[in-house]
mmCIF file of the N, C-alpha and C atoms, coordinates in Angstrom:
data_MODEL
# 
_entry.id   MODEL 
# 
loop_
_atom_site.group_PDB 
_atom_site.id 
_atom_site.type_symbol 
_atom_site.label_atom_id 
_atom_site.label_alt_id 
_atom_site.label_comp_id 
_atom_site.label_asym_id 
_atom_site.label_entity_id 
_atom_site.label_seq_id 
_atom_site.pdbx_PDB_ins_code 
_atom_site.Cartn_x 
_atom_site.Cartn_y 
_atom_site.Cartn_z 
_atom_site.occupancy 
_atom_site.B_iso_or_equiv 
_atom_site.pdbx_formal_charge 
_atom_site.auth_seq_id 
_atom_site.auth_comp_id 
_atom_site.auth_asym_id 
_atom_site.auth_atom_id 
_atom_site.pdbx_PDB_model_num 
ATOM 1   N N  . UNK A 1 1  ? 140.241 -105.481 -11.277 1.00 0.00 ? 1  UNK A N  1 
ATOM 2   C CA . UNK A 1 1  ? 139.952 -104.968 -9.964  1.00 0.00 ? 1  UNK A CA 1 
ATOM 3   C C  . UNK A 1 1  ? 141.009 -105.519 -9.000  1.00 0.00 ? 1  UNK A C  1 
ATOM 4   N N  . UNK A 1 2  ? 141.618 -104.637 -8.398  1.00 0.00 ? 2  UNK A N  1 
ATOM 5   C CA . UNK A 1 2  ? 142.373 -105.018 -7.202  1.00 0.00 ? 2  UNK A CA 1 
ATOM 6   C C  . UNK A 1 2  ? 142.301 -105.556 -5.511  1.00 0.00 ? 2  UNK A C  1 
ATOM 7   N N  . UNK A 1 3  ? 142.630 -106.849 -5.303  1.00 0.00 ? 3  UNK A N  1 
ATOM 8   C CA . UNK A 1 3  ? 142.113 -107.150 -4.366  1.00 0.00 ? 3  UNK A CA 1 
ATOM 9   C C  . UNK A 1 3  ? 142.571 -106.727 -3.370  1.00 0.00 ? 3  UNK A C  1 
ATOM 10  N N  . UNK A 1 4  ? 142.398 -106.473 -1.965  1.00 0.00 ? 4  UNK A N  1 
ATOM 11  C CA . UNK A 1 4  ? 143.139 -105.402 -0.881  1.00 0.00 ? 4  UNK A CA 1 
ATOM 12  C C  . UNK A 1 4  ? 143.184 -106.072 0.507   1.00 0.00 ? 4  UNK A C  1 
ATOM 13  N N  . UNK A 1 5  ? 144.009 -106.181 1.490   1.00 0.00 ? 5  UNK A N  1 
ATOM 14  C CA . UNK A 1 5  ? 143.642 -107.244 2.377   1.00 0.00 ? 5  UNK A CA 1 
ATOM 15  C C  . UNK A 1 5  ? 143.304 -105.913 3.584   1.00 0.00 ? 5  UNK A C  1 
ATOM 16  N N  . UNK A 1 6  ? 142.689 -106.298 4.813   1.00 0.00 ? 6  UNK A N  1 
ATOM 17  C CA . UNK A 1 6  ? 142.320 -105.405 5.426   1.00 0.00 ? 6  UNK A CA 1 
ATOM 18  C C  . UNK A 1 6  ? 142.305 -106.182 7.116   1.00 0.00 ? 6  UNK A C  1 
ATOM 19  N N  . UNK A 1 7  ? 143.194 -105.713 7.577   1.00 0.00 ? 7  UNK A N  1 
ATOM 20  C CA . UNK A 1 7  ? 143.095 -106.278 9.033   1.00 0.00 ? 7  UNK A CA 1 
ATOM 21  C C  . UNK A 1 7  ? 142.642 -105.725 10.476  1.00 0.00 ? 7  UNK A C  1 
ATOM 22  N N  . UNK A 1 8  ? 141.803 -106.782 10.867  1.00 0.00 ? 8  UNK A N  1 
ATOM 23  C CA . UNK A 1 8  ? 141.022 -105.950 12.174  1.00 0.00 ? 8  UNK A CA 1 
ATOM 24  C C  . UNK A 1 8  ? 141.312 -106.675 13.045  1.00 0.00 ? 8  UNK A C  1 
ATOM 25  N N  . UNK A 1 9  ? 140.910 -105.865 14.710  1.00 0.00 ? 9  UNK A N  1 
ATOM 26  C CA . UNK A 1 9  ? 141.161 -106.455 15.971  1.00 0.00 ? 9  UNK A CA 1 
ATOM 27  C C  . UNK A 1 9  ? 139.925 -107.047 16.353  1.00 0.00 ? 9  UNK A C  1 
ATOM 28  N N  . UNK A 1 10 ? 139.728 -108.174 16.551  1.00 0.00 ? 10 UNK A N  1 
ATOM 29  C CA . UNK A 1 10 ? 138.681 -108.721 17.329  1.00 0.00 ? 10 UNK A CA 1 
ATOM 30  C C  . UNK A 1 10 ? 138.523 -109.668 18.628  1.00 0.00 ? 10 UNK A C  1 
ATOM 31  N N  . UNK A 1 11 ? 137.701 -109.946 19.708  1.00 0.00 ? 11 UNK A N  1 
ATOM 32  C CA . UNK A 1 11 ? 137.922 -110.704 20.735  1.00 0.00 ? 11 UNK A CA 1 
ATOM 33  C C  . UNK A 1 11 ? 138.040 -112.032 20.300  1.00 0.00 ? 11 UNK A C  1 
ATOM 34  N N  . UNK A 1 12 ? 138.867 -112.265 21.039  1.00 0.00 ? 12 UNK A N  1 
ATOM 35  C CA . UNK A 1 12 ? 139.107 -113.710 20.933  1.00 0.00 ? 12 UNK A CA 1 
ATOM 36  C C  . UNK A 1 12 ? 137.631 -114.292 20.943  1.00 0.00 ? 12 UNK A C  1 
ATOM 37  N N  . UNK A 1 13 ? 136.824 -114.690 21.694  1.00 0.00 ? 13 UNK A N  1 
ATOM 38  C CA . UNK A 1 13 ? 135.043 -115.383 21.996  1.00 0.00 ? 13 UNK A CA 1 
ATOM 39  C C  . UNK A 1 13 ? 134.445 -114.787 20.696  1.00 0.00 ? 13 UNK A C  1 
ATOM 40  N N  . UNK A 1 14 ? 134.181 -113.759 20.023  1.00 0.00 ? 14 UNK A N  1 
ATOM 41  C CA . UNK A 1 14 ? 133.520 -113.091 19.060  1.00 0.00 ? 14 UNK A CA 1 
ATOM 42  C C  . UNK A 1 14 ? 134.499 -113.854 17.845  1.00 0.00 ? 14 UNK A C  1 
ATOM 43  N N  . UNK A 1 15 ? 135.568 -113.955 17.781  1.00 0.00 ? 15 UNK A N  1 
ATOM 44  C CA . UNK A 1 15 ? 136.395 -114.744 16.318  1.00 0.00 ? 15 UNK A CA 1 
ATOM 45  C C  . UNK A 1 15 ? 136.274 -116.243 16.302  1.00 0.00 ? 15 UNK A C  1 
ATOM 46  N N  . UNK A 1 16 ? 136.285 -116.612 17.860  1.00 0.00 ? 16 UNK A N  1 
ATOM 47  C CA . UNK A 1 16 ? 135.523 -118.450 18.027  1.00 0.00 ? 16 UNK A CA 1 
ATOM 48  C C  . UNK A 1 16 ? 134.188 -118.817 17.533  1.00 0.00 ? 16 UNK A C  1 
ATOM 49  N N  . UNK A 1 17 ? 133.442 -117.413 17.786  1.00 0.00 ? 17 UNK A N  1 
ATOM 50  C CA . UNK A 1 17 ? 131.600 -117.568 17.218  1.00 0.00 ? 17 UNK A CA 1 
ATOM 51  C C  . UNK A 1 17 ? 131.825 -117.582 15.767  1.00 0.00 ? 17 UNK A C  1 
ATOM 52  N N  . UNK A 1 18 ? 132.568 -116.300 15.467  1.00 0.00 ? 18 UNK A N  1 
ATOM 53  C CA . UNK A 1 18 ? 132.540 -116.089 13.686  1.00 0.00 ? 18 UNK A CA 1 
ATOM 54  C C  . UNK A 1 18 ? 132.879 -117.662 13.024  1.00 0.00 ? 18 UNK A C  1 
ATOM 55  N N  . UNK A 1 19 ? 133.978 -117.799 14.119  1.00 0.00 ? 19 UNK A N  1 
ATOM 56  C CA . UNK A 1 19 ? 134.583 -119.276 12.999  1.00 0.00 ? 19 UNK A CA 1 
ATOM 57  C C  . UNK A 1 19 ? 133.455 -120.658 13.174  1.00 0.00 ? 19 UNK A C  1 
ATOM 58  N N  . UNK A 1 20 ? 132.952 -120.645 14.217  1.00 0.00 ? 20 UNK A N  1 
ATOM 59  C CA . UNK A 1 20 ? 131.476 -121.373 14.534  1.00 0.00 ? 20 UNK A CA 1 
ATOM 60  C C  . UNK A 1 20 ? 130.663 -121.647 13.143  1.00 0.00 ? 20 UNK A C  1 
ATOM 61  N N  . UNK A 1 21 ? 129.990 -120.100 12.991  1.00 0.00 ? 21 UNK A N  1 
ATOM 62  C CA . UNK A 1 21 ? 128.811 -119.586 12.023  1.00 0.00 ? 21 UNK A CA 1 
ATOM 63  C C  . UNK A 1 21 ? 129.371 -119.758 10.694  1.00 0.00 ? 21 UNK A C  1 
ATOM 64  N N  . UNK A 1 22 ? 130.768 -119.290 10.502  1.00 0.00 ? 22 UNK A N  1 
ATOM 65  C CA . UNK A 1 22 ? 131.290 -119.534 9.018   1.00 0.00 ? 22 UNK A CA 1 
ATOM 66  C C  . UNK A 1 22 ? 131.383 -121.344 8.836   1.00 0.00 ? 22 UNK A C  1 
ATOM 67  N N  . UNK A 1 23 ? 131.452 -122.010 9.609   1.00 0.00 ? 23 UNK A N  1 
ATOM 68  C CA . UNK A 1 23 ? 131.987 -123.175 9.464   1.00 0.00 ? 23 UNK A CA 1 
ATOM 69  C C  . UNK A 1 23 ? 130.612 -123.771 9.141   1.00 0.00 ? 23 UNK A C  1 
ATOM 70  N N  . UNK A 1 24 ? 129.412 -123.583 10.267  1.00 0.00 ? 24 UNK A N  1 
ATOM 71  C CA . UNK A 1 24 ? 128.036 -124.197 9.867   1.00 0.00 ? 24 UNK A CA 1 
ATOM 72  C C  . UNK A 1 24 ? 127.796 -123.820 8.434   1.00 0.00 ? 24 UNK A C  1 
ATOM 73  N N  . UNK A 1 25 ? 128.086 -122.592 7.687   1.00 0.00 ? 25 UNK A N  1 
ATOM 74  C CA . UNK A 1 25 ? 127.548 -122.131 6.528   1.00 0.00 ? 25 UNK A CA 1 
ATOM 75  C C  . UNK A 1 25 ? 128.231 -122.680 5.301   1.00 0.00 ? 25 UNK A C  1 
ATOM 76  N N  . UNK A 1 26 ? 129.488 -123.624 5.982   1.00 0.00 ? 26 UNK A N  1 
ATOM 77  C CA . UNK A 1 26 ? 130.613 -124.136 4.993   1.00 0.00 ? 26 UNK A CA 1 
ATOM 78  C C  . UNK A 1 26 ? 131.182 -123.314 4.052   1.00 0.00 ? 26 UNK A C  1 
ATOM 79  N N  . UNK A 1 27 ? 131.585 -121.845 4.815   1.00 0.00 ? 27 UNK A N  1 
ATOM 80  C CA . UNK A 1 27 ? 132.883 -121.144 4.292   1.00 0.00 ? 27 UNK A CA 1 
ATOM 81  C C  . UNK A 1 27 ? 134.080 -120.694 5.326   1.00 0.00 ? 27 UNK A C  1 
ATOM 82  N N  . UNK A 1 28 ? 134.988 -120.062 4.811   1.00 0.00 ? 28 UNK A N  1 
ATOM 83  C CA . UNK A 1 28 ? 135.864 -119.546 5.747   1.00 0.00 ? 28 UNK A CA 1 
ATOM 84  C C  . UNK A 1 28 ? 135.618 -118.837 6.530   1.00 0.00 ? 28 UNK A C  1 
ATOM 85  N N  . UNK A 1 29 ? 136.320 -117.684 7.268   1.00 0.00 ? 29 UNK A N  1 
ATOM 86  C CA . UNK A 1 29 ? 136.241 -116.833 8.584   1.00 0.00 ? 29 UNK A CA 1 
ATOM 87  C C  . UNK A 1 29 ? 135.984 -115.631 7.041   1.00 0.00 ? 29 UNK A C  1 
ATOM 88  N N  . UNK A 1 30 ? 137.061 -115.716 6.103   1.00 0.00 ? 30 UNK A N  1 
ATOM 89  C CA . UNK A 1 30 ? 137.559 -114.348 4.944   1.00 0.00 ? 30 UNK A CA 1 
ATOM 90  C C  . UNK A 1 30 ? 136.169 -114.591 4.292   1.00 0.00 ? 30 UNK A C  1 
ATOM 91  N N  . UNK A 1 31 ? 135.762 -115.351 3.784   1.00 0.00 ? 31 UNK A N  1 
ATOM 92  C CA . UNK A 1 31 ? 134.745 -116.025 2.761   1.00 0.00 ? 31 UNK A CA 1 
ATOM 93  C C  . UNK A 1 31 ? 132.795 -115.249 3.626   1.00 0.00 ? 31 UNK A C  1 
ATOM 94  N N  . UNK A 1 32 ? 132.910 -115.945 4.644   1.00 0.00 ? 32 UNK A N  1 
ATOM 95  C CA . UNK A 1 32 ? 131.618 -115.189 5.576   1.00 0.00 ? 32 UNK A CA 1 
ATOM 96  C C  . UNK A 1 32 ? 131.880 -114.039 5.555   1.00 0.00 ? 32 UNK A C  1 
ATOM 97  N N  . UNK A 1 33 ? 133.087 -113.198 5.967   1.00 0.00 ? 33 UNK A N  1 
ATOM 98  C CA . UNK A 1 33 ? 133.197 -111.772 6.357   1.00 0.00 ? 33 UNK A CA 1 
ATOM 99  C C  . UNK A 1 33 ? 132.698 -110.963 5.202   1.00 0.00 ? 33 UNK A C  1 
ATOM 100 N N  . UNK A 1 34 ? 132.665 -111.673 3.853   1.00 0.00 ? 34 UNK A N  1 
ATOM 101 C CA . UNK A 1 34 ? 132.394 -111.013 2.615   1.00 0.00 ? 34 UNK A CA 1 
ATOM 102 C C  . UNK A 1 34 ? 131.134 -111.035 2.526   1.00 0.00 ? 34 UNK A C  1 
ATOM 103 N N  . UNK A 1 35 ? 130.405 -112.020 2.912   1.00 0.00 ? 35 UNK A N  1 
ATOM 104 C CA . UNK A 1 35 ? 129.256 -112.352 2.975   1.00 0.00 ? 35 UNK A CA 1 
ATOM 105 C C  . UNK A 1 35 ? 128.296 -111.347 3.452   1.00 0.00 ? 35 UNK A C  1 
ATOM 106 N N  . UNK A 1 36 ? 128.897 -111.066 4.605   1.00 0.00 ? 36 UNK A N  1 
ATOM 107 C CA . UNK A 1 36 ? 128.666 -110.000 6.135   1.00 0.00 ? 36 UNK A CA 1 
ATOM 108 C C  . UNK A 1 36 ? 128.636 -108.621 4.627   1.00 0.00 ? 36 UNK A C  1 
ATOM 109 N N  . UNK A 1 37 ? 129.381 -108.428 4.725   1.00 0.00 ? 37 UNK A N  1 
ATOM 110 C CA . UNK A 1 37 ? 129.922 -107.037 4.015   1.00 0.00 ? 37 UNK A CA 1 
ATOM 111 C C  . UNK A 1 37 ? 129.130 -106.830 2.691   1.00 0.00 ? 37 UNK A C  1 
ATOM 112 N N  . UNK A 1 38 ? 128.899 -108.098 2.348   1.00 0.00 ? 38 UNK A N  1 
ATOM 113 C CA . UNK A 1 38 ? 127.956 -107.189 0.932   1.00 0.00 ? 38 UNK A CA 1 
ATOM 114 C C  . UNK A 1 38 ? 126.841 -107.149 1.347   1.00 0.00 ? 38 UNK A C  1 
ATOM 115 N N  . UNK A 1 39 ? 125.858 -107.918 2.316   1.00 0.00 ? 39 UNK A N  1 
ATOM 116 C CA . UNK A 1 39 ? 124.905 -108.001 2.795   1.00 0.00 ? 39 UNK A CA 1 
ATOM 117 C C  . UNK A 1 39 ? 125.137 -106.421 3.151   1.00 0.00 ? 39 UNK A C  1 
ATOM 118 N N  . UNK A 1 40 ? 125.574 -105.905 3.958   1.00 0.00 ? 40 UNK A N  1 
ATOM 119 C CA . UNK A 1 40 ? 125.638 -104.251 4.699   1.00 0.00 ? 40 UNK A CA 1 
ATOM 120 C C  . UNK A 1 40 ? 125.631 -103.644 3.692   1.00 0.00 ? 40 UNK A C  1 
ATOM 121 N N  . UNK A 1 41 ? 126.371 -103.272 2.509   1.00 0.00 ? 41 UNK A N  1 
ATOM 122 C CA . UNK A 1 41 ? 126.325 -102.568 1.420   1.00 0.00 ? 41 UNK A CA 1 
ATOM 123 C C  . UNK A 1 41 ? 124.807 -103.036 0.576   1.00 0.00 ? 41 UNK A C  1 
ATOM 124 N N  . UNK A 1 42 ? 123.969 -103.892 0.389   1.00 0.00 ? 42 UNK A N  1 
ATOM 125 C CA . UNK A 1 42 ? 123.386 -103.829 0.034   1.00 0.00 ? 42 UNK A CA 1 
ATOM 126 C C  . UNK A 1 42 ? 122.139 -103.702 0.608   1.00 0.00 ? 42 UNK A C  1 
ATOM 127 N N  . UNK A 1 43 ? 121.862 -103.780 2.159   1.00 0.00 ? 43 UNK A N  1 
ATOM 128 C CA . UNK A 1 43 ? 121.348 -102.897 2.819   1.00 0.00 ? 43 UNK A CA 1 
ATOM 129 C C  . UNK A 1 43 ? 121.514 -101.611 2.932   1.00 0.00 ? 43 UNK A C  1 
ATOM 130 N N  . UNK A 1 44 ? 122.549 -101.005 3.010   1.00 0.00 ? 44 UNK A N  1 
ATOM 131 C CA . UNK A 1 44 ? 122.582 -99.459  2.994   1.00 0.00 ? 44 UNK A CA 1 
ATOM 132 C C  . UNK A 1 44 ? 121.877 -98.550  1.556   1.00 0.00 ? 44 UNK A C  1 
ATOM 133 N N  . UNK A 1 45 ? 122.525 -99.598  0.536   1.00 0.00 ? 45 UNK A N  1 
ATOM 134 C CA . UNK A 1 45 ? 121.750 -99.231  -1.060  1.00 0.00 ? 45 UNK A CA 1 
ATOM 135 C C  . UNK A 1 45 ? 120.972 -98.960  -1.210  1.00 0.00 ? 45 UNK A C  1 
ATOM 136 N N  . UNK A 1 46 ? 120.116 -99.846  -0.347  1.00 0.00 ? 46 UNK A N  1 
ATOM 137 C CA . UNK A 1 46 ? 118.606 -100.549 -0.397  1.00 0.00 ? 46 UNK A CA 1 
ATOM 138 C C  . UNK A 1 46 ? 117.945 -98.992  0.413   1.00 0.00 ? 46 UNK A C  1 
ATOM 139 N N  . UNK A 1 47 ? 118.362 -98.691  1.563   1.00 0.00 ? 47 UNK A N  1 
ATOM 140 C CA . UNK A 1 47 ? 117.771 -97.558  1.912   1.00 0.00 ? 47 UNK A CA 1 
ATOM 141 C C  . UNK A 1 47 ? 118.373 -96.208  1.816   1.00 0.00 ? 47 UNK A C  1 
ATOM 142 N N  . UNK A 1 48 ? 119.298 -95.756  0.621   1.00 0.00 ? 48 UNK A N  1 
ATOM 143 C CA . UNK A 1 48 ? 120.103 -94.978  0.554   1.00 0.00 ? 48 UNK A CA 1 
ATOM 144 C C  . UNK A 1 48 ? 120.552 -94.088  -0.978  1.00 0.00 ? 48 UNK A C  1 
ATOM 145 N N  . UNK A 1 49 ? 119.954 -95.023  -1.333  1.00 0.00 ? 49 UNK A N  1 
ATOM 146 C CA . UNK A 1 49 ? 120.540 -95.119  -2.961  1.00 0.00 ? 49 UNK A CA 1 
ATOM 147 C C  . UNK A 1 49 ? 121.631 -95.736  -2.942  1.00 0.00 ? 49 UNK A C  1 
ATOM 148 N N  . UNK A 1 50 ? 122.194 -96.320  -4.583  1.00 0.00 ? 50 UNK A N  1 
ATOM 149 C CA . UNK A 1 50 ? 123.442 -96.663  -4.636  1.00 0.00 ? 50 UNK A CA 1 
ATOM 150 C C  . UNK A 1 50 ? 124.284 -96.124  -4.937  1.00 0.00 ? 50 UNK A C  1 
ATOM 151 N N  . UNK A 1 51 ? 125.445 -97.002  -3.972  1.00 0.00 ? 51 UNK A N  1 
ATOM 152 C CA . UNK A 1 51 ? 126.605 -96.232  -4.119  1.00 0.00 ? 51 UNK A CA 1 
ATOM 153 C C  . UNK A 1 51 ? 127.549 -96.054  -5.215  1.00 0.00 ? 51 UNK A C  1 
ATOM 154 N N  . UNK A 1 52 ? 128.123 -95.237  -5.656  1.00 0.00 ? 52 UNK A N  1 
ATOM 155 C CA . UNK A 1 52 ? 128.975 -95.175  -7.165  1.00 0.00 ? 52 UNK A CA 1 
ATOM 156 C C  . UNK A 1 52 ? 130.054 -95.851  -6.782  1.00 0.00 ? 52 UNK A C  1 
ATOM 157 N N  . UNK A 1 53 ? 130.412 -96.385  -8.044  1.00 0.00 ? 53 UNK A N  1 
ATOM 158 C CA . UNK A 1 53 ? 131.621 -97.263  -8.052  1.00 0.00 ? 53 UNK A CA 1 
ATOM 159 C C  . UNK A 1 53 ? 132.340 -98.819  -8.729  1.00 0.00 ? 53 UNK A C  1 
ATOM 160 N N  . UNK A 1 54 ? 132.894 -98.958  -8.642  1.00 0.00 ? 54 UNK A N  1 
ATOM 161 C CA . UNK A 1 54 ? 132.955 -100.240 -9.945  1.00 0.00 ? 54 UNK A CA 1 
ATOM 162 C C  . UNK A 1 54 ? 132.790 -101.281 -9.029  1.00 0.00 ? 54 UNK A C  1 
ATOM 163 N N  . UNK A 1 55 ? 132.579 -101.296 -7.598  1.00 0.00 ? 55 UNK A N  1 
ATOM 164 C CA . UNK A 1 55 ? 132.266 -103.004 -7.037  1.00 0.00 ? 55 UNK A CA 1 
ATOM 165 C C  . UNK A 1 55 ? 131.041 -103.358 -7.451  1.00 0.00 ? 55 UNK A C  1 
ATOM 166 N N  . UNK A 1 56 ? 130.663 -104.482 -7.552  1.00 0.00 ? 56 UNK A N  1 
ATOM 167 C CA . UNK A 1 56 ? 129.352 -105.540 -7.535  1.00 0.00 ? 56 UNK A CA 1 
ATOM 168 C C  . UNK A 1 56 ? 128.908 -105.895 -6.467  1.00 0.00 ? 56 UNK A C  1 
ATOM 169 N N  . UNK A 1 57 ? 128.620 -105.697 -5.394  1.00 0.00 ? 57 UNK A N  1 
ATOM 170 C CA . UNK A 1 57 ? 128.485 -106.589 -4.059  1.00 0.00 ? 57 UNK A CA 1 
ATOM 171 C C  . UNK A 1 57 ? 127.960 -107.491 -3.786  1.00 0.00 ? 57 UNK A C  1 
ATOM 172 N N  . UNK A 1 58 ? 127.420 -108.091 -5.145  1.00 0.00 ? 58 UNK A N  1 
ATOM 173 C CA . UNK A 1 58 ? 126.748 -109.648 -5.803  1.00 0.00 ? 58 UNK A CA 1 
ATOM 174 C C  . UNK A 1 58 ? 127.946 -110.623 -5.969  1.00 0.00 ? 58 UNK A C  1 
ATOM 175 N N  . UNK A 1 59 ? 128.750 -109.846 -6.741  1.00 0.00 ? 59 UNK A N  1 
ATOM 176 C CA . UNK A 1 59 ? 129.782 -110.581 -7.272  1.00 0.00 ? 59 UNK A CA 1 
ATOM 177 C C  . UNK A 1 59 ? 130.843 -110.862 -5.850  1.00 0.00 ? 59 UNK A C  1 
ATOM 178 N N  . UNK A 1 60 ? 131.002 -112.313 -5.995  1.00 0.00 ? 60 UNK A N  1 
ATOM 179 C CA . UNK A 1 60 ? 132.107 -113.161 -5.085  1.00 0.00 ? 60 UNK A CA 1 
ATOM 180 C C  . UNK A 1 60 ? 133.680 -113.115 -5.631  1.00 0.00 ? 60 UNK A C  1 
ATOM 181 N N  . UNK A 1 61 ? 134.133 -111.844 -4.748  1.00 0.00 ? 61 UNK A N  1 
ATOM 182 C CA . UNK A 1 61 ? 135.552 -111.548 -5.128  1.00 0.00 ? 61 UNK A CA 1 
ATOM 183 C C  . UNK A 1 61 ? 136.664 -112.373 -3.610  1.00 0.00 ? 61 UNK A C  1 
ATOM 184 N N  . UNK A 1 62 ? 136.700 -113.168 -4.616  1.00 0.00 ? 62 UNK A N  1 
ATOM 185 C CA . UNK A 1 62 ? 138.121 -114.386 -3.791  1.00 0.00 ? 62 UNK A CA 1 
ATOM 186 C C  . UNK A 1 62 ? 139.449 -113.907 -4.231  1.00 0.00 ? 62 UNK A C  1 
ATOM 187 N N  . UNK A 1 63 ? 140.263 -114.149 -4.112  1.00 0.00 ? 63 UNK A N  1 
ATOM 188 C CA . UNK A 1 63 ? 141.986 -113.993 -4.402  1.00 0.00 ? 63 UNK A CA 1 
ATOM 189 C C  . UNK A 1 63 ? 142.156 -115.098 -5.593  1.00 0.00 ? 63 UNK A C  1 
ATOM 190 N N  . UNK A 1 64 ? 142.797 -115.240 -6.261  1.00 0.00 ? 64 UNK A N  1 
ATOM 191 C CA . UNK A 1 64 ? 143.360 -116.447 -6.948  1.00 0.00 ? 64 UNK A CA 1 
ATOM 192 C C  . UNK A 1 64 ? 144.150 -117.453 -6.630  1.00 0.00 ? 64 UNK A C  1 
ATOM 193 N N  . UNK A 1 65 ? 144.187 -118.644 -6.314  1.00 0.00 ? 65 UNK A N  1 
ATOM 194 C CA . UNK A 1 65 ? 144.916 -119.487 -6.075  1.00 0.00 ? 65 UNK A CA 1 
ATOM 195 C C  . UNK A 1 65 ? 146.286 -119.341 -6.719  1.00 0.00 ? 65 UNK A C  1 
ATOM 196 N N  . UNK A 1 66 ? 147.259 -119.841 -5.807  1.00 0.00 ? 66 UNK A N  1 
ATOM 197 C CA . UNK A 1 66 ? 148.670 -119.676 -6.314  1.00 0.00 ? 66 UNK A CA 1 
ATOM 198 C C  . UNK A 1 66 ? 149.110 -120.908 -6.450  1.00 0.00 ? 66 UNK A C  1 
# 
């Protein structure tokens, strides 16, 4: 599976909170955002059916260390 990077605009005060909440939860800003994101996909599942496709949204997809 290929990992894909994806960049967004956010307020400065809203990226100080994120890094806040990720930090209490003891992960990154990238690490929470995934968090965020499978949580939504697996809410939408949940009332939607699931979606086709080869992701897991269980599974914790990190990059590999270099």
């Amino acid at each position: 599976m290929a990992i894909k990077s994806v960049s967004i605009r956010i307020e400065e005060q809203m990226l100080h909170k994120l890094s806040a909440v990720a930090d209490y939860e003891g992960r990154s800003i990238n690490s929470h955002v995934l968090v965020l994101i499978r949580g939504n996909i697996a809410q939408y599942e949940a009332e939607h059916g699931k979606i086709t496709g080869e992701l897991d949204p269980a599974i914790n997809v990190k990059p590999t260390k270099k």
